[in-house]
Phi, psi and omega in degrees: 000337173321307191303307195301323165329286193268040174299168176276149182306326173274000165274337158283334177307306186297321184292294214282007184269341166315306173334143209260333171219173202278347204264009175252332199270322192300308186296322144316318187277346180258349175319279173217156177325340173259343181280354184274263187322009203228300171306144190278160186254158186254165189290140174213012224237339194228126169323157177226137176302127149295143143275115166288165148260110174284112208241123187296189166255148051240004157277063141319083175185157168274098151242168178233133214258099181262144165248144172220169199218112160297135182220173159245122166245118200263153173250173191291140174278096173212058170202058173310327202227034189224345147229189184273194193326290162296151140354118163284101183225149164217167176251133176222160167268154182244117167231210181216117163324170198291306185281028184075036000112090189255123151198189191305115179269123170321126166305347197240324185266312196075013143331140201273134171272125197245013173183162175225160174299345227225116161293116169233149175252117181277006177266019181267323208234174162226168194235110174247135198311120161230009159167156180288148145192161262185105166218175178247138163229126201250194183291171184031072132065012201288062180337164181276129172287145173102322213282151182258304145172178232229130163215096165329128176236125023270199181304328183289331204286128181206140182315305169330332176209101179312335194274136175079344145001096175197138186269148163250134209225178163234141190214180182052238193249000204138308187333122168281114182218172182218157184181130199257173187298166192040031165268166192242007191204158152258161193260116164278125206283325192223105198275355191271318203230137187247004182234078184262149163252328190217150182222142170217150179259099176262177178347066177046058190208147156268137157226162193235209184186117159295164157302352168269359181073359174278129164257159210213129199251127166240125137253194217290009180252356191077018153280153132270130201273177150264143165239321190218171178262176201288152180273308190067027196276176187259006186250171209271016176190127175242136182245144177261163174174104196268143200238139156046036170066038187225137181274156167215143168270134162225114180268080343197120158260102198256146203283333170242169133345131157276158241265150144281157164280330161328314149340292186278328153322297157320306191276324160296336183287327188254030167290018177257335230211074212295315189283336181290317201290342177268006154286328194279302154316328153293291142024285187259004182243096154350134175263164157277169158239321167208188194201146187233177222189101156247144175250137178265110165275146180257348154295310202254357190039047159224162194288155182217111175293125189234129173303310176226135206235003170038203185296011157298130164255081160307113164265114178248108176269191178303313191246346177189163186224141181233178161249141157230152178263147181301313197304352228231357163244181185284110154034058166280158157221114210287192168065045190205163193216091197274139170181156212267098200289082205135143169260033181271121173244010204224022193215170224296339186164175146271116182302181169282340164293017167246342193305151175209159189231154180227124202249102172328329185280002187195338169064036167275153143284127152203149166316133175306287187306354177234070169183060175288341158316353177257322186298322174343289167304352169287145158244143003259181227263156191277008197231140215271152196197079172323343183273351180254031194280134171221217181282186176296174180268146179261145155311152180276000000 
């Protein structure tokens, strides 16, 4: 990082005017201390103007397209003789409040983190990016109903400059569809198959994933490809999650039924009425029961069962799914599977009692808040820790 350190300021200057979103400059801006100082600072002082997106029907509704940054947040070394050896890292989301505002997310729910055991001064720590993620958002913090998720297309595509704009969704029940800015309709991508699940950006390409596990490469005209042959796996929700530059699938054994759109019909029909819609939804949201782990070789194109993820951790959040290595955080422990427990995608959030961990080695489930040897990596940390005690906390 040394070399990097001293780049010239107005060349850093220039790079961070590139930058695509504010929660991309905050990150830039956490590399090191000349690159903090070097970067134009962003405005925190003043509302930032949303852009709505009027989203045709049958996703009727005025949304806003958020972006947030998955990070490892380290803290900085300058207390050599007040903790041990290792590296301070958690894992957190950076996103940005309504009132332009950057702060700290649950990585799994996108709960606003509203407090710490600990006084921090955020000029202590950096943040480094380890993945994107993408939701519609309404008024009162309301996620879009039907949408499963959402990514801008192409990879490029920013609110900031409307020509060519555009998202790629998943809806309803599985529609693979697309709608570029000003359209008056979504383009539907697939008239055969209607139970698409998961969508990921691997080595800068999109693919998606049916319930039958077979993946599909979209290019850059919006066909869809066949990529891999069907998994045929049997459980009821499949997630992509690329680990160490290998795509992998994981697959969701659910004790019921997933949501209909008659579902989500029902819960809008009875939005005047709060208490039926949080009956209806208990109700209606599936548990995991067990949960299977495939890697796709793409030399030989068949599925490979994989047993053990050795110090890898899968995270399948609300809005995007990652790897992380145990090593590179506080008392993590690898071999595990993290995820958001329920098929509700379409209501304001989750609390931290749905986080849940699936452990390979023994394939138990159990809650995240009664598993604290697992949480260690969140921030904030559960344990009160004089070396990071500092001035009050700062916007990042």
């Amino acid at each position: 990082m040394s070399q990097w350190a001293h780049l010239p300021k107005e060349l850093l200057d220039m790079i961070s005017k590139c930058l695509d979103s504010r929660v991309d400059l905050v990150c830039f801006r956490a590399v090191c201390t000349s690159w903090r100082y070097s970067a134009s600072s962003p405005s925190f002082d003043q509302e930032i103007p949303r852009l709505i997106l009027k989203l045709p029907s049958p996703i009727h509704a005025d949304a806003i397209l958020m972006q947030t940054a998955v990070c490892r947040m380290e803290l900085i070394s300058k207390y050599p003789n007040s903790f041990s050896s290792f590296s301070k890292s958690w894992l957190v989301k950076v996103g940005e409040s309504k009132y332009g505002k950057q702060q700290l997310l649950n990585p799994l729910t996108n709960y606003k983190i509203k407090y710490s055991p600990i006084s921090v001064n955020f000029l202590d720590f950096k943040f480094v990016q380890l993945n994107k993620a993408f939701l519609l958002q309404q008024s009162r913090r309301f996620l879009v109903f039907g949408i499963i998720k959402v990514v801008p297309f192409p990879i490029s595509a920013s609110c900031s400059n409307m020509d060519g704009f555009g998202i790629l969704a998943i809806y309803h029940e599985g529609k693979l569809g697309y709608w570029k800015y000003g359209d008056k309709e979504w383009t539907l991508l697939d008239y055969k198959n209607f139970q698409y699940d998961d969508i990921i950006v691997y080595r800068e390409q999109f693919y998606v994933i049916d319930r039958r596990g077979t993946v599909y490469w979209i290019d850059s005209s919006l066909k869809v490809i066949q990529y891999s042959p069907p998994l045929y796996g049997c459980g009821g929700q499949k997630n992509l999650v690329e680990s160490r530059g290998d795509l992998y699938v994981v697959d969701r054994y659910l004790d019921g039924e997933r949501r209909t759109w008659k579902d989500y019909e029902n819960v809008m029909d009875y939005s005047d009425n709060p208490f039926r819609v949080r009956k209806l939804r208990k109700q209606s949201r599936p548990r995991a029961v067990d949960l299977r782990v495939y890697k796709l070789d793409e030399e030989l194109a068949t599925w490979v069962d994989v047993k053990s993820l050795d110090d890898q951790i899968f995270v399948l959040g609300t809005d995007c799914s990652f790897s992380i290595s145990c090593r590179e955080f506080n008392g993590g422990k690898g071999n595990c599977i993290y995820f958001v427990d329920g098929d509700d995608h379409a209501g304001r959030g989750l609390s931290a009692s749905s986080i849940h961990v699936f452990q390979l080695e023994d394939r138990s489930i159990g809650k995240l808040d009664v598993m604290p040897e697992f949480s260690d990596i969140f921030w904030p940390p559960n344990m009160f820790d004089s070396s990071i005690q500092n001035n009050p906390g700062l916007d990042l």
